[in-house]
PALUM-186544 format. One record per residue (C-alpha): residue in one letter; x, y, z. Coordinates in steps of 0.001 Angstrom, whole numbers, plus 524288, in hexadecimal, padded with zeros to 5 digits. Layout:
N
AXYZ;...
***
This chain:
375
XB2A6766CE696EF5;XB1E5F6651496E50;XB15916718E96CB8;XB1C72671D795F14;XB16856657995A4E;XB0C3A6642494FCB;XAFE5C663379550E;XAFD0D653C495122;XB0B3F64F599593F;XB05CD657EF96418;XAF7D064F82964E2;XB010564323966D6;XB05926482F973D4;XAF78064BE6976CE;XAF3B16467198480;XAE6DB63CB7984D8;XADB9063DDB98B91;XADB8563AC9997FF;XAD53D62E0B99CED;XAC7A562D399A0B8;XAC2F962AA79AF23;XAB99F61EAE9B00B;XAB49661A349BBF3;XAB79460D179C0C1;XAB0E3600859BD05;XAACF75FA029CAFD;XAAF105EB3B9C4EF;XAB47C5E7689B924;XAAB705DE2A9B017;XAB2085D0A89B598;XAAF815D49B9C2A2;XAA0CA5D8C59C143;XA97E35CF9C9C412;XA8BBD5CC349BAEF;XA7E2A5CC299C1E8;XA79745C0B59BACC;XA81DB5B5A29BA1D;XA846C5AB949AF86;XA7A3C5A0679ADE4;XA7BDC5995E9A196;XA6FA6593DE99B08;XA677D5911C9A669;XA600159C0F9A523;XA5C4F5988E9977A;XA584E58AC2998D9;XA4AF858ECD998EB;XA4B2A593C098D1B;XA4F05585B098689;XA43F557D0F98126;XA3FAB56F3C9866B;XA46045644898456;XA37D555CD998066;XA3693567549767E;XA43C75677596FD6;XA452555DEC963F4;XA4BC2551E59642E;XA59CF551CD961AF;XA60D954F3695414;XA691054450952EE;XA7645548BE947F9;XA7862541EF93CAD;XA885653C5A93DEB;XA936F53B15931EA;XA90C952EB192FD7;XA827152E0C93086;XA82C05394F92731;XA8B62531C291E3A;XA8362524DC91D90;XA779452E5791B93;XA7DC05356690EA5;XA81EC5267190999;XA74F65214C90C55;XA6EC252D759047C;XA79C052B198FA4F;XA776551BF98F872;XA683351F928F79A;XA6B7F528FD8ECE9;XA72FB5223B8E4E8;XA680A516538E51E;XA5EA9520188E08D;XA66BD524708D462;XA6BA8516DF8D049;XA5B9F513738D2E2;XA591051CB68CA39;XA646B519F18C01B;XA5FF750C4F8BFBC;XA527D50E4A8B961;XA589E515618AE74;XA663450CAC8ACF7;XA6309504C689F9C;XA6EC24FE9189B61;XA68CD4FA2488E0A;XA646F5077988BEC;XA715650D6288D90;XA7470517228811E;XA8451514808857C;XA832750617887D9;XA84E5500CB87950;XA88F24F5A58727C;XA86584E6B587561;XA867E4E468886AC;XA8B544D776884DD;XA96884DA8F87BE6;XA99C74E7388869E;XAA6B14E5CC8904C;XAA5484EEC189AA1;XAB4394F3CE89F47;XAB50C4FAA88ABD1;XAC06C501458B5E2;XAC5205061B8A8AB;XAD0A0510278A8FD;XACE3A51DF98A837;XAD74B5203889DE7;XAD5565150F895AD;XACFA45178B88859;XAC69450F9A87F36;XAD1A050B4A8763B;XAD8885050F881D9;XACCAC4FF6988431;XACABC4F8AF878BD;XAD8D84F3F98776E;XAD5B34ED3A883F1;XAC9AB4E6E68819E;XACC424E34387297;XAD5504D7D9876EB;XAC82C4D10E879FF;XABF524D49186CFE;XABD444DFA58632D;XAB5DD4EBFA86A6B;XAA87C4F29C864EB;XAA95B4FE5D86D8E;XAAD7E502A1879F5;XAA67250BE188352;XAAF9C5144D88E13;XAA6D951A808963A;XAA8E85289689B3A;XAA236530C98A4B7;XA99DB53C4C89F76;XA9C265460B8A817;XAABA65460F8A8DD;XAAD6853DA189B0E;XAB825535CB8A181;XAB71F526A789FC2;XAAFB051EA38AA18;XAB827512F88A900;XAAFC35091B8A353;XAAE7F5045889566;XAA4654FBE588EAD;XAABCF4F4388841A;XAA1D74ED41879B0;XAA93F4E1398707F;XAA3374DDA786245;XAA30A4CF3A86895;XA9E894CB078773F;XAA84E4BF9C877A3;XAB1A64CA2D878B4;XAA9A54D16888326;XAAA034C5D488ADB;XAB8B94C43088853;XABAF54D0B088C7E;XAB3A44CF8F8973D;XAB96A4C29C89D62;XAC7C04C6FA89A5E;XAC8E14D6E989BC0;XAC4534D7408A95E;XACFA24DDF58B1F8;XAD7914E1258A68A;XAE0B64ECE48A95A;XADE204F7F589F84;XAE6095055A8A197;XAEAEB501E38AFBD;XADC154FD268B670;XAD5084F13D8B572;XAC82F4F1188ADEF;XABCBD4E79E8B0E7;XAB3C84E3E28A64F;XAA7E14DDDD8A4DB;XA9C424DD1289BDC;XA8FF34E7AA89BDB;XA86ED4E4068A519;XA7CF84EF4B8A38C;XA77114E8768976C;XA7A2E4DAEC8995B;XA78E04D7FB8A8EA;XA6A474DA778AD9F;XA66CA4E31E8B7A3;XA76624E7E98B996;XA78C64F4CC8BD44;XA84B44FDF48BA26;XA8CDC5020D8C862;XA87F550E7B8C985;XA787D508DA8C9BF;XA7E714FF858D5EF;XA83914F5368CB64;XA907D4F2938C530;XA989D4E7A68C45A;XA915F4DFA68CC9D;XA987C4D28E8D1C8;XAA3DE4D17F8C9B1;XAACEB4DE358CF43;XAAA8F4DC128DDDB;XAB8794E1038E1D1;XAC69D4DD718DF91;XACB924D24D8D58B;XAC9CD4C7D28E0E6;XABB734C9CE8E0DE;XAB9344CEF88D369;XAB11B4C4F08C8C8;XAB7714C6198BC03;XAB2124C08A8AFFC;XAA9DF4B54F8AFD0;XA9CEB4B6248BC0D;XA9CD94C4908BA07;XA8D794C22C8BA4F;XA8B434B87A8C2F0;XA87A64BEAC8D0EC;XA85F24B2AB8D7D9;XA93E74B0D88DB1E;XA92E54BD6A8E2A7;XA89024B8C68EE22;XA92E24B0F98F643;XA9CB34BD078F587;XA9C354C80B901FE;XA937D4D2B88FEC1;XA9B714DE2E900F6;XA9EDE4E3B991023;XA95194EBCC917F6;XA9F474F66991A0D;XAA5D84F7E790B5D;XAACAF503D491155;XAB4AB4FC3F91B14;XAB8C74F32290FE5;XABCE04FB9190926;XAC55350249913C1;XAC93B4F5F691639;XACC974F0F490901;XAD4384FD8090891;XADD0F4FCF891559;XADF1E4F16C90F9B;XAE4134F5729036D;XAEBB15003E90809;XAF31B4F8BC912A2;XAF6D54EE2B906D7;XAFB084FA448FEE5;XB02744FEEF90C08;XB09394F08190C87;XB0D5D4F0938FF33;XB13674FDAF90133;XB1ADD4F81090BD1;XB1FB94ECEC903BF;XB22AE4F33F8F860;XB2B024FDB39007A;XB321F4F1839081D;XB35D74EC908FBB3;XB3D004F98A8F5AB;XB42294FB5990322;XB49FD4EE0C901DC;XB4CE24F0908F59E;XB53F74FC458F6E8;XB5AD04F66F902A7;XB5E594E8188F947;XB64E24F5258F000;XB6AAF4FCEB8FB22;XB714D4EE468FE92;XB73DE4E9A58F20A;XB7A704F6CD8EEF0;XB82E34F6BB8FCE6;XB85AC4EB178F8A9;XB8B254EF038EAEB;XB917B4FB938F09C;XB99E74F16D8F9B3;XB9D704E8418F07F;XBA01B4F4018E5D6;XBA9BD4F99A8F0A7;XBADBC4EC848F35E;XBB2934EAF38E61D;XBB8C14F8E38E48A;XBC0B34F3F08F173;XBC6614E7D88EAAE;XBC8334F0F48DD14;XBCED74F9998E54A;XBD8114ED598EBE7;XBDAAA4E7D48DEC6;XBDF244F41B8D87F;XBE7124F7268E4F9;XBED644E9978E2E0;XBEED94EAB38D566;XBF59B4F7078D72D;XC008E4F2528E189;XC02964E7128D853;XC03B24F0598CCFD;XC0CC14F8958D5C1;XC14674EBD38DA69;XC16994E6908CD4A;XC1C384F46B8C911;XC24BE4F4FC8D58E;XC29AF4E6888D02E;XC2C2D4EBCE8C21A;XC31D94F6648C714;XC3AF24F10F8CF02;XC3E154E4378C411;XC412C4EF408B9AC;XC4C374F67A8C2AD;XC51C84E9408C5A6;XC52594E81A8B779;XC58D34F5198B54A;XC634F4F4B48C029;XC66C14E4CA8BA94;XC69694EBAE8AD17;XC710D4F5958B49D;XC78E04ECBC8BBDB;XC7AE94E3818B247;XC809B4EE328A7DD;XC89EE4F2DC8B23B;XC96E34EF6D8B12C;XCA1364E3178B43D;XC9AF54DC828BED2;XC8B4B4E1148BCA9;XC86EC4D78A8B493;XC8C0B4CC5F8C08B;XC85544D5178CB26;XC786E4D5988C4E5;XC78044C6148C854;XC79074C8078D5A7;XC6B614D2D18D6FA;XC636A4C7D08D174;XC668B4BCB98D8C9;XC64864C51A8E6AF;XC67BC4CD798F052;XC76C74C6848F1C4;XC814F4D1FB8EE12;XC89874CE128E51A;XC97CA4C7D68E5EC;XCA1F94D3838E24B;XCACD54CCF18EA33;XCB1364D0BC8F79F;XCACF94DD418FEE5;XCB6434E8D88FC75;XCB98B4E57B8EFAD;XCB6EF4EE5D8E598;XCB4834EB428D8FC;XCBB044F0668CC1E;XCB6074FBB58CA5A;XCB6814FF538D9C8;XCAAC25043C8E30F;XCA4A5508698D8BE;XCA5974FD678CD78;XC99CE4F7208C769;XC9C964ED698D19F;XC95C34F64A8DEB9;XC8DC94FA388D48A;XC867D4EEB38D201;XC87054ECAA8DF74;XC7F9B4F8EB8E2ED;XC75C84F6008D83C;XC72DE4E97D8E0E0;XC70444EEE08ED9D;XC65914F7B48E5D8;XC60194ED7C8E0F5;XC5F4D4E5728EBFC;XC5BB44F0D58F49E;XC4FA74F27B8E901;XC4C514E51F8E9AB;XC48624E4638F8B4;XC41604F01A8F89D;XC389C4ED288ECAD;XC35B94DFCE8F3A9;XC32624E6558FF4A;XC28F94EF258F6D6;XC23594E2828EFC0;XC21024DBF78FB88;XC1A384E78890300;XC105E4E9378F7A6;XC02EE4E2D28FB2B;XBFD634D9D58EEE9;
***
């Protein structure tokens, strides 16, 4: 059948060439051996220069060399452009510093956000204002936070100066002080290397407010500051944070036992509310088996009531036998046994008699009741 098949299903049974004959390899690659054998660099030794000619060797510059280097260049820079800044700083020749210097507050650390009128309603408790200067930066526009504040009288200045110092305006503290750059000689603003001088030296322990603000002499017997300001500051820092850690603590004690003084104090409510529900609970009980008593009792006095008007509308002898009930349990005295009475067995006489043995037998079993009730 396969001779029937199309040309291209008869190629697929095709056989394939047949193999070709190669003569065998005497030793495979890993098992030849190499003529020259391996010998490293020693052959090439010669080609190295001398040791007397080669240079010396470079010593590496480390991190922290490196580091000191880029401060030192740094520091060096910076004295070079506040050098240069200083020859043409001229305080008196400043087109924004106007006004009278010794009628001038200068108010720094000022908020962000707080405006001129603020400002003024602050600093008009001590004298009427001539004009206030905010300061803002001219690249970004936004305020600097600092303010130069100039009073129509200097006793006010001075007033303002002795009494506004630390006074909280918008959530910060400012500090204030007069203009030094045209009334102090040879002072320089912070960023020539000036500032403040003496009288902000660090927190409110070592601060000088007010009066002395100008007198440097004080400051010779204090510590100059540390060698390494770094570790100080580290220090001054660990310090803080384990005091802030501490607080925490504290603070987290104290809810602690005062959520457990609640959790008590309500336990305790919870039992004595219970406590009371028990004892509501007893009295009504009680006051319901003495409700149910005292019914009983009615009860009970209103058929005795009912069967004496029965008896005592009964006939010839009733109204004697009715005598005999309320005195006690003693039947009464009809004359000898086996008599019968007028009437016969059945005469108002047995009657009555009848009527007595139910009440008697009603009597002892409503005491019996009574006296099984609790109170």
């Amino acid at each position: 059948m396969t001779q029937f098949l199309p040309p291209n299903l008869l190629a697929l049974f095709a056989p394939r060439d047949p193999i070709p004959y190669l003569p065998p390899l005497e030793k495979l690659p890993h098992e030849k051996h190499h003529n020259q054998p391996y010998c490293g660099i020693a052959p090439y030794i010669r080609e190295f220069e001398d040791p007397r000619d080669a240079p010396p060797p470079t010593r590496a510059e480390t991190r922290e060399e490196r580091m000191e280097r880029k401060r030192r260049e740094k520091i060096e820079r910076r004295q070079q452009e506040v050098e240069t800044e200083l020859k043409m700083w001229d305080p008196h020749n400043d087109p924004n510093a106007q006004g009278d210097a010794f009628k001038t507050l200068f108010v720094a650390r000022v908020n962000y956000d707080t405006t001129e009128s603020k400002l003024r309603r602050e600093f008009e408790v001590y004298g009427p204002i001539k004009r206030i200067h905010m300061v803002y930066s001219k690249r970004s526009g936004k305020p600097r936070g600092y303010a130069f504040i100039e009073y129509e009288h200097e006793r006010d200045m001075h007033s303002a100066y002795k009494h506004a110092d630390g006074k909280k305006i918008d959530g910060r503290r400012v500090l204030v002080d007069v203009e030094r750059g045209r009334t102090v000689k040879g002072w320089r603003p912070r960023r020539l290397g000036g500032g403040l001088g003496g009288t902000r030296r660090g927190g409110a322990d070592v601060n000088i407010r007010h009066s002395g603000r100008d007198d440097t002499s004080r400051y010779d017997e204090r510590p100059g500051p540390s060698p390494l300001p770094h570790r100080d500051r580290d220090r001054d820092r660990e310090r803080e944070r384990r005091e802030r850690s501490r607080e925490r603590d504290k603070e987290r004690e104290r809810r602690r036992s005062r959520s457990r003084d609640r959790r008590r104090r309500s336990r305790s409510r919870d039992k004595e509310e219970r406590r009371r529900s028990r004892e509501r609970s007893k009295d009504k009980d009680r006051e319901r088996k003495r409700r149910s008593s005292r019914s009983r009792e009615r009860a009970r006095r209103e058929r005795e009531r009912k069967e004496e008007l029965r008896g005592g509308g009964g006939g010839g002898g009733g109204g004697d036998m009715a005598e005999p009930s309320e005195a006690g349990d003693a039947p009464p005295d009809d004359g000898p046994p086996g008599e019968l009475g007028p009437d016969g067995p059945d005469g108002p006489e047995e009657k009555g008699r009848d009527r007595d043995r139910e009440r008697r037998r009603s009597h002892r079993k409503n005491g019996y009741l009574m006296e099984a009730a609790p109170e």
